[in-house]
py3Dmol code that shows the C-alpha trace and the ligand (Angstrom):
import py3Dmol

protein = """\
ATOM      1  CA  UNK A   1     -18.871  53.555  21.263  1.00  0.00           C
ATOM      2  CA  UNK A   2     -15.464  52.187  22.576  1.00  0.00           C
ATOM      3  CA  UNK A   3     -12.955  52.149  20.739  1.00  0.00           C
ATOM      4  CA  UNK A   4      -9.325  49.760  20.668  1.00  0.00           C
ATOM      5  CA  UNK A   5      -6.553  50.573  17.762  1.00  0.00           C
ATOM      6  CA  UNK A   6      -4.411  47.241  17.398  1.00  0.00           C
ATOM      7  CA  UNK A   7      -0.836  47.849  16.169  1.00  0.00           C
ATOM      8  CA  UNK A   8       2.707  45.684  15.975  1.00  0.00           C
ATOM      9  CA  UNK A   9       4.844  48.128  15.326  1.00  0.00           C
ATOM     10  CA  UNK A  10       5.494  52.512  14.969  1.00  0.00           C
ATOM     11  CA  UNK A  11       2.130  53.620  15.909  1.00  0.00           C
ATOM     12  CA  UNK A  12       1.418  56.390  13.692  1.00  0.00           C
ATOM     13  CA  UNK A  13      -1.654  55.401  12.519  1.00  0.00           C
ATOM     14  CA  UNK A  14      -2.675  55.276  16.284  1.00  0.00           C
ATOM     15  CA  UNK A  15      -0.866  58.769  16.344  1.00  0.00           C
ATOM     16  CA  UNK A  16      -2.792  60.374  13.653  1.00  0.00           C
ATOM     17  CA  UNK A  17      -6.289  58.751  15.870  1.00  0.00           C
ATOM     18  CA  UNK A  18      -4.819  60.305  18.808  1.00  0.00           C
ATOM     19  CA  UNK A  19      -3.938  63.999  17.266  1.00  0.00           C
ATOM     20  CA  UNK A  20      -7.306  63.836  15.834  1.00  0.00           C
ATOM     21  CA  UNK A  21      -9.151  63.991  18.804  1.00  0.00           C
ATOM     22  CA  UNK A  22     -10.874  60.442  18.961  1.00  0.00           C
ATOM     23  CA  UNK A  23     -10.912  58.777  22.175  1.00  0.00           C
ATOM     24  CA  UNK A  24      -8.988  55.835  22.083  1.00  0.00           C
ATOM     25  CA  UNK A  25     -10.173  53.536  25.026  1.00  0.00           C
ATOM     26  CA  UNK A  26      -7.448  50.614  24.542  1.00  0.00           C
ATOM     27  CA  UNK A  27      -4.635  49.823  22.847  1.00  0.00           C
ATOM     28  CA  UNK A  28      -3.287  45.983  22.202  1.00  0.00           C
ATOM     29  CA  UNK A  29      -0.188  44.715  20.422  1.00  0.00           C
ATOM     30  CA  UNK A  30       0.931  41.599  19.642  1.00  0.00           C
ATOM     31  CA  UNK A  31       4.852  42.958  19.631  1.00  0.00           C
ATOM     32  CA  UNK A  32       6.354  43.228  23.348  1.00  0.00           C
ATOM     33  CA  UNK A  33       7.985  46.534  23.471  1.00  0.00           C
ATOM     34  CA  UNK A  34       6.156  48.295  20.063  1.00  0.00           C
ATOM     35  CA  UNK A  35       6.516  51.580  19.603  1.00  0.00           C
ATOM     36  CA  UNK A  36       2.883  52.141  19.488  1.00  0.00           C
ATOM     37  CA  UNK A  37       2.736  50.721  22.915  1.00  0.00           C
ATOM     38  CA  UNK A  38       4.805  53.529  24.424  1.00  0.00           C
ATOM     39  CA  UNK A  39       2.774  56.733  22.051  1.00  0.00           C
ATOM     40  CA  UNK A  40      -0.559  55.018  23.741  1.00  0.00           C
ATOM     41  CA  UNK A  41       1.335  55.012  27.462  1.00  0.00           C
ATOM     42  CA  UNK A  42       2.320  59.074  26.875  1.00  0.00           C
ATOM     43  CA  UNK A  43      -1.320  59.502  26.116  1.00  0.00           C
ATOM     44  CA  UNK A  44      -3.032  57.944  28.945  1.00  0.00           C
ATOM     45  CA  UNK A  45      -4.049  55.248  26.940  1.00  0.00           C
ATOM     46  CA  UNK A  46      -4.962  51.553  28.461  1.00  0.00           C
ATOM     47  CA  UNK A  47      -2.415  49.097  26.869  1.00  0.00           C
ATOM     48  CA  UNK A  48      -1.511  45.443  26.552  1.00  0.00           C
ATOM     49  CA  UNK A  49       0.100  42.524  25.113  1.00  0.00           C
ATOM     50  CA  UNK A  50      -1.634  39.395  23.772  1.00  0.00           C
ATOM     51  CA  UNK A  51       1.924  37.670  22.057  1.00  0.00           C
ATOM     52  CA  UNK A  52       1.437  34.928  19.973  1.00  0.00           C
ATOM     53  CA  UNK A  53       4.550  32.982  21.959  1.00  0.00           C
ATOM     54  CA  UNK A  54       2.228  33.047  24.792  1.00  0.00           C
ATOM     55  CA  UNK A  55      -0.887  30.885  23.948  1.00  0.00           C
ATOM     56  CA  UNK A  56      -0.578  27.748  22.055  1.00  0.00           C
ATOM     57  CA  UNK A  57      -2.407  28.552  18.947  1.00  0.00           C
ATOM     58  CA  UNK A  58      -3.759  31.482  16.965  1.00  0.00           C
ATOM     59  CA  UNK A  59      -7.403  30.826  18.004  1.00  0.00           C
ATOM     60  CA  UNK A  60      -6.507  30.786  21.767  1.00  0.00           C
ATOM     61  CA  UNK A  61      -4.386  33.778  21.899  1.00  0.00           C
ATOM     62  CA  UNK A  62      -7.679  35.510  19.724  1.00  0.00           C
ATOM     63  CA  UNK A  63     -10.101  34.318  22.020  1.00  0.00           C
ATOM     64  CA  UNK A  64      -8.153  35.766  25.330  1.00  0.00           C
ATOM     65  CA  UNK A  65      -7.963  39.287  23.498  1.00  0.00           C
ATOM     66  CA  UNK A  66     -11.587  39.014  22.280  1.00  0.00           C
ATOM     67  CA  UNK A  67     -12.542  38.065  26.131  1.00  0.00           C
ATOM     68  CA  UNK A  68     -10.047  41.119  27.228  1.00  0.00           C
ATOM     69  CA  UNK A  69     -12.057  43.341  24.486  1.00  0.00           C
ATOM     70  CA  UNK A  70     -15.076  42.314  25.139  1.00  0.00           C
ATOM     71  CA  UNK A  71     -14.956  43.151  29.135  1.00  0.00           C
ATOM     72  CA  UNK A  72     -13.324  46.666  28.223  1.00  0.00           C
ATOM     73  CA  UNK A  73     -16.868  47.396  26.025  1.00  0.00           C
ATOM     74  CA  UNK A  74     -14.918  47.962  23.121  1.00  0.00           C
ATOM     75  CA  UNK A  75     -17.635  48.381  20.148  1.00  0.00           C
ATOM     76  CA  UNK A  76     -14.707  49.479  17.431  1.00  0.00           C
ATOM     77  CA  UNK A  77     -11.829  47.687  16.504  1.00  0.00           C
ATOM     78  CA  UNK A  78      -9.357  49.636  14.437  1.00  0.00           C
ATOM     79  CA  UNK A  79      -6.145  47.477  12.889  1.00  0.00           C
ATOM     80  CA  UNK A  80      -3.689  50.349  12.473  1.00  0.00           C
ATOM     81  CA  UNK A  81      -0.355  48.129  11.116  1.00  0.00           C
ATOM     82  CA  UNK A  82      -1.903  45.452  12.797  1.00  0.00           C
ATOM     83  CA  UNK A  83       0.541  42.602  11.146  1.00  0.00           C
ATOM     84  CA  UNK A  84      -1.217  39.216  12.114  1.00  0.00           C
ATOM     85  CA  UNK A  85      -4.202  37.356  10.622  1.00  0.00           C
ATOM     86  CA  UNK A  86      -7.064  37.496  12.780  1.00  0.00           C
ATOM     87  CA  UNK A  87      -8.800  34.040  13.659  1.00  0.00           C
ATOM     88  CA  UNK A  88     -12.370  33.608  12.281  1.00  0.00           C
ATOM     89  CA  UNK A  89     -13.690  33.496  15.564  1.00  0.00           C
ATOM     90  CA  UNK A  90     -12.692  37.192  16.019  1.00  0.00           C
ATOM     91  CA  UNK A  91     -13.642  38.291  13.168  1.00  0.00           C
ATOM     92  CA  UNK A  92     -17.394  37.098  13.820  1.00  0.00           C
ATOM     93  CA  UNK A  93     -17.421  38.068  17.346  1.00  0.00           C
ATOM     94  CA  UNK A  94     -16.784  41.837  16.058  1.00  0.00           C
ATOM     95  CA  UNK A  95     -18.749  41.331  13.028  1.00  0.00           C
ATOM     96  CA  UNK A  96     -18.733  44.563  10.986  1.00  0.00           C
ATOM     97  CA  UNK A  97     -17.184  46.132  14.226  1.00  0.00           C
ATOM     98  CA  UNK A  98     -13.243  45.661  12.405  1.00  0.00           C
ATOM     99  CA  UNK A  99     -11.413  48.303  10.662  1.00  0.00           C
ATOM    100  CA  UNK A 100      -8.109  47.885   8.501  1.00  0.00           C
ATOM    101  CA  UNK A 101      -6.077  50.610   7.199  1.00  0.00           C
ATOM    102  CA  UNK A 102      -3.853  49.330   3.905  1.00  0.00           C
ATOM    103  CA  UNK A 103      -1.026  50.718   1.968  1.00  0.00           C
ATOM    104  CA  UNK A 104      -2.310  49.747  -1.289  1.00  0.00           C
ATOM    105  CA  UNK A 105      -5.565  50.841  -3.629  1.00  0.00           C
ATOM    106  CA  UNK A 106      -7.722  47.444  -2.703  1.00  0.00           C
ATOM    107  CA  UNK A 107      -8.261  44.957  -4.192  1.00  0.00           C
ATOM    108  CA  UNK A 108      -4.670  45.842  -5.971  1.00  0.00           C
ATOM    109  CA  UNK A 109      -1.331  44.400  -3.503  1.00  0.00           C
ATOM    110  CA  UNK A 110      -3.372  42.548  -0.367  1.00  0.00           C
ATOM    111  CA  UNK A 111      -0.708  40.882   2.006  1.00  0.00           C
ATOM    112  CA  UNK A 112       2.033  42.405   4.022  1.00  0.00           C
ATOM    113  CA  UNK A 113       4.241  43.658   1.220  1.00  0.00           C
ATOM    114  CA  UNK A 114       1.909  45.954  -0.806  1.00  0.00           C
ATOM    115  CA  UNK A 115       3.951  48.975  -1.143  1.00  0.00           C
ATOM    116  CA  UNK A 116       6.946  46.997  -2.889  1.00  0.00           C
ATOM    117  CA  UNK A 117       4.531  44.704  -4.635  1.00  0.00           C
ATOM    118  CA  UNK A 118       3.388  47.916  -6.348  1.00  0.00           C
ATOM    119  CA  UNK A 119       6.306  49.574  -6.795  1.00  0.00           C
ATOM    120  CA  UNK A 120       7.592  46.382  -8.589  1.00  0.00           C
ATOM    121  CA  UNK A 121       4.641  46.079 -10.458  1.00  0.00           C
ATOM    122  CA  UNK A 122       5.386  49.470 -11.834  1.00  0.00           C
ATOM    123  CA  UNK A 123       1.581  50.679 -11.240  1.00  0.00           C
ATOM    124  CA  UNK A 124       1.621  54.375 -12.046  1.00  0.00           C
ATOM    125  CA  UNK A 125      -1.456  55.212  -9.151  1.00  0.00           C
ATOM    126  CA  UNK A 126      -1.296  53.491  -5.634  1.00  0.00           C
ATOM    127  CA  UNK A 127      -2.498  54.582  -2.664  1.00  0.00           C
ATOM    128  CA  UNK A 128      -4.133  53.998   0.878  1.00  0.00           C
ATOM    129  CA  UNK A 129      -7.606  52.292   1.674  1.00  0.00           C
ATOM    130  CA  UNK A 130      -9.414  51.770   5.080  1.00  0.00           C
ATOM    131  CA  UNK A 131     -11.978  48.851   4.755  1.00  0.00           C
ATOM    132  CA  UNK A 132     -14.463  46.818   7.425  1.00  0.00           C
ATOM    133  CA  UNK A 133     -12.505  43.122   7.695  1.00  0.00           C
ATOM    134  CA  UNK A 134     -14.024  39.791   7.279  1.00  0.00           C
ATOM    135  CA  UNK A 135     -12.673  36.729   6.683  1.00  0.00           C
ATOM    136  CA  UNK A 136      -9.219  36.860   7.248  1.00  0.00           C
ATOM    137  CA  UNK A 137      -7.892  33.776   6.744  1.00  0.00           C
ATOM    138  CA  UNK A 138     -10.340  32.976   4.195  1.00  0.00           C
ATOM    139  CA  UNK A 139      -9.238  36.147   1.737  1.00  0.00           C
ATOM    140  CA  UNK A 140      -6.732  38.576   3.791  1.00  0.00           C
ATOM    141  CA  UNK A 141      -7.641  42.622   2.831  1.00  0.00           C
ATOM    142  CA  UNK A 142     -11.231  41.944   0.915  1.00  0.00           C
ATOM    143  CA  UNK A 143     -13.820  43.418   3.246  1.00  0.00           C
ATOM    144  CA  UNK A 144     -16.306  45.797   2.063  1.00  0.00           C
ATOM    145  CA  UNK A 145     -13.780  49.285   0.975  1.00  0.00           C
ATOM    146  CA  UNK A 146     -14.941  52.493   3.185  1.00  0.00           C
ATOM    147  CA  UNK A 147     -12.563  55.368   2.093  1.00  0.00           C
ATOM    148  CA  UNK A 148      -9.840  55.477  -0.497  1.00  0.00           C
ATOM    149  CA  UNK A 149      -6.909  57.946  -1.335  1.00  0.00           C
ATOM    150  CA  UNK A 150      -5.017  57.581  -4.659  1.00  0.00           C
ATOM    151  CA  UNK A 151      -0.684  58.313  -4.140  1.00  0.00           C
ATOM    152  CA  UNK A 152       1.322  58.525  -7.637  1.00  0.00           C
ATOM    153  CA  UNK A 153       4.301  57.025  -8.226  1.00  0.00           C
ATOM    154  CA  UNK A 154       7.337  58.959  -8.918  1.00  0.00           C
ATOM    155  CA  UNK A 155      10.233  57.449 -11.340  1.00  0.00           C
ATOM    156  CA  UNK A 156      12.739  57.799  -8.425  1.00  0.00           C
ATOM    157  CA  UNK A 157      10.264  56.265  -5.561  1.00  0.00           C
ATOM    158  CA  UNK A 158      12.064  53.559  -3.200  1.00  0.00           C
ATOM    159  CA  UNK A 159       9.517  51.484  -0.701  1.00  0.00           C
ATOM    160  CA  UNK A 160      10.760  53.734   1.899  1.00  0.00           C
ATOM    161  CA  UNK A 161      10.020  57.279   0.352  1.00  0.00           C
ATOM    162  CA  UNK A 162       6.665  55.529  -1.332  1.00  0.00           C
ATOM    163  CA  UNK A 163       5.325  54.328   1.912  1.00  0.00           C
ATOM    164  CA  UNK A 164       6.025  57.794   3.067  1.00  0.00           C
ATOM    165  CA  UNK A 165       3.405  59.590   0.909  1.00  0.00           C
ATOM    166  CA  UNK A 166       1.144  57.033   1.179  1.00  0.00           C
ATOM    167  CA  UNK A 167       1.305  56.892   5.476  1.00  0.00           C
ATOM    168  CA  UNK A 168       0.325  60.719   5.212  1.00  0.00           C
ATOM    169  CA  UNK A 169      -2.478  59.534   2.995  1.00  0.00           C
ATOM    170  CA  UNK A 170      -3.111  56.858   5.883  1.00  0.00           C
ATOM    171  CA  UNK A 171      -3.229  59.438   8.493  1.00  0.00           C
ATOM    172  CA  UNK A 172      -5.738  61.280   7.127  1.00  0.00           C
ATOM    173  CA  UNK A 173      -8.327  58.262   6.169  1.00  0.00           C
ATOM    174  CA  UNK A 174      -8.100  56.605   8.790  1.00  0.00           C
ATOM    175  CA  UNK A 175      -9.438  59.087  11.689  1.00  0.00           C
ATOM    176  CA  UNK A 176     -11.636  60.502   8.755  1.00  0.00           C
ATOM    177  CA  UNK A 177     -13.205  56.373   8.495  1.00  0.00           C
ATOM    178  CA  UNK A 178     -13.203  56.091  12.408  1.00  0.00           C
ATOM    179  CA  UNK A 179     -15.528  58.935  12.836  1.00  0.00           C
ATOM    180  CA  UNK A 180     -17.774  57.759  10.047  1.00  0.00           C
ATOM    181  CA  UNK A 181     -18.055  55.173  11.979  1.00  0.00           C
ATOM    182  CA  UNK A 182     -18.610  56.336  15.649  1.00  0.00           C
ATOM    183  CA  UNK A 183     -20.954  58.822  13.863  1.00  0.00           C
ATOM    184  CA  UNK A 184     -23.013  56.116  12.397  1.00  0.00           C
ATOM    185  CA  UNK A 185     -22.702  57.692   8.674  1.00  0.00           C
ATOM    186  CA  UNK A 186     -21.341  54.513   6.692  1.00  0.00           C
ATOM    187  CA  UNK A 187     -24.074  51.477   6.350  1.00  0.00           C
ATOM    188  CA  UNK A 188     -23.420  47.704   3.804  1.00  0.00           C
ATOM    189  CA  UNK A 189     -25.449  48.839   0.744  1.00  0.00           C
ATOM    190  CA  UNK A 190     -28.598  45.517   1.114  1.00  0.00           C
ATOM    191  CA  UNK A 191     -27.126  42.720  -0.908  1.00  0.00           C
ATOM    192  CA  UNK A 192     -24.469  44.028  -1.565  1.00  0.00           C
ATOM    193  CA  UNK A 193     -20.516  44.756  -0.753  1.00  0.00           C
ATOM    194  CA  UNK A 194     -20.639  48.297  -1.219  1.00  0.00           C
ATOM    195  CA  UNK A 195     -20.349  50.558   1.560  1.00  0.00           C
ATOM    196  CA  UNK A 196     -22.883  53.362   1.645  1.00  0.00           C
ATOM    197  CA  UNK A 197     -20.364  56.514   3.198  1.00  0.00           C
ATOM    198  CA  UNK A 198     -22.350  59.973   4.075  1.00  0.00           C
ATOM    199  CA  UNK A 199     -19.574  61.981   3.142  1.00  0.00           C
ATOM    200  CA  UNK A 200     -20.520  64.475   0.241  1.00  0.00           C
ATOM    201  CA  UNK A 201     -17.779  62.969  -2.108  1.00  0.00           C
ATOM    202  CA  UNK A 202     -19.819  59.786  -2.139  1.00  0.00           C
ATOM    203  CA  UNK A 203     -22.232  61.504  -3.749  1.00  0.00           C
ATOM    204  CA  UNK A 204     -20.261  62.508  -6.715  1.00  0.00           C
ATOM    205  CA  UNK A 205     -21.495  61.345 -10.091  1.00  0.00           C
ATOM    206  CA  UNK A 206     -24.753  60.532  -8.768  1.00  0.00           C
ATOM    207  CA  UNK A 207     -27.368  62.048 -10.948  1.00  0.00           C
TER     208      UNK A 207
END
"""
ligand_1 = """\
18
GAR
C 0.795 51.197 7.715
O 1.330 51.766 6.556
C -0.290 50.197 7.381
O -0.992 50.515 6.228
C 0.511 48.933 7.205
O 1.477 48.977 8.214
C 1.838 50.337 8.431
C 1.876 50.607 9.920
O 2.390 51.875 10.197
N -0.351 47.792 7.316
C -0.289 46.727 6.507
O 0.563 46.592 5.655
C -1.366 45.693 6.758
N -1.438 44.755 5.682
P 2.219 52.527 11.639
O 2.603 51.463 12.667
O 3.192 53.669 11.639
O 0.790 52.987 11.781
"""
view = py3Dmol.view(width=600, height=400)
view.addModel(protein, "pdb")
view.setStyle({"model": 0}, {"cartoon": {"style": "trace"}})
view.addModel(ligand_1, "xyz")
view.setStyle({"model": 1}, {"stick": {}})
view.zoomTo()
view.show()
């Protein structure tokens, strides 16, 4: 199964996919000049740049990196810091195919600011979740939740030294949730939005 990691900015999601050992087949930003761009160049890593300035609305500028996608093979889609809403359209056409990783503990802090959401909340627990996307536009961050990691807060946490902790809790989900993938291990419990993960934790408190 192909895989593509979409990123706008430091890469180190992508990084921690890379270090892991997955095969990354492509890598797309919609940032010119990303930092992410230039890890997946020093890797040997297929790259390019659908910008937003570029096409003259959302949809089209989807639709040319679905069609660019699409005639790569790419199975997997992984949004690692991926900082734009996907158009419908994309979603469906990778149906269950999408990945997210999140700085927050889902459904707590969706949007683009969830690590100083919660640390102005004053939540004591926070944390990192990786989740299969749908709707975008519709409900941003909702998708069906496929591995979790819990981060405390500390009394002297800023956003920066939060996001910190919770990036190395990132960077071990996220190639952890790729693999379940590629491995065929994580299935939509029938009727439901529950992910079924074969990982042994998920078994806990079964009887
Ligand atoms: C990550 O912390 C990721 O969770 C966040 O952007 C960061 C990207 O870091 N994504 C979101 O906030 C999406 N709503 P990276 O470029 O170093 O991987």
């Amino acid at each position: 199964m192909k895989v593509a990691v979409l990123v706008s900015g430091n890469g180190s999601n992508l990084q921690a996919l890379i270090e892991d050992g997955i095969t990354v087949d492509a890598v797309v930003s919609n940032v010119p000049g990303a930092r992410a761009l230039e890890r997946a160049e020093a890797a040997g890593i297929a790259t390019a740049v659908f910008d937003a300035a570029d096409y003259p609305s959302r949809e089209a500028r989807d639709t040319a990196l679905a069609d660019w996608l699409n005639s790569r093979g790419i199975a997997l889609v992984v949004l690692a810091g991926y900082m734009h809403i996907l158009a419908d359209a994309f979603v469906q056409r990778f149906s269950g195919r999408i990945l997210n990783v999140h700085p927050s503990l889902l459904p707590s802090f969706p949007g683009a600011h969830a690590v100083a959401d919660a640390l102005a909340h004053g939540v004591r627990w926070t944390g990192a979740t990786v989740h299969v996307v749908t709707s975008e536009l519709a409900a941003p961050d909702t998708g069906p939740i496929v591995l979790q990691e819990p981060v405390a807060l500390r009394h002297d946490d800023t956003v920066e030294s939060l996001h910190r902790r919770i990036q190395a809790a990132e960077h071990n989900l996220l190639p952890r949730a790729v693999r379940l993938f590629l491995e065929g291990r994580v299935a939509l419990a029938p009727g439901t939005r529950r992910m079924i993960v074969d990982v042994p934790e998920d078994l806990s408190g079964e009887e």
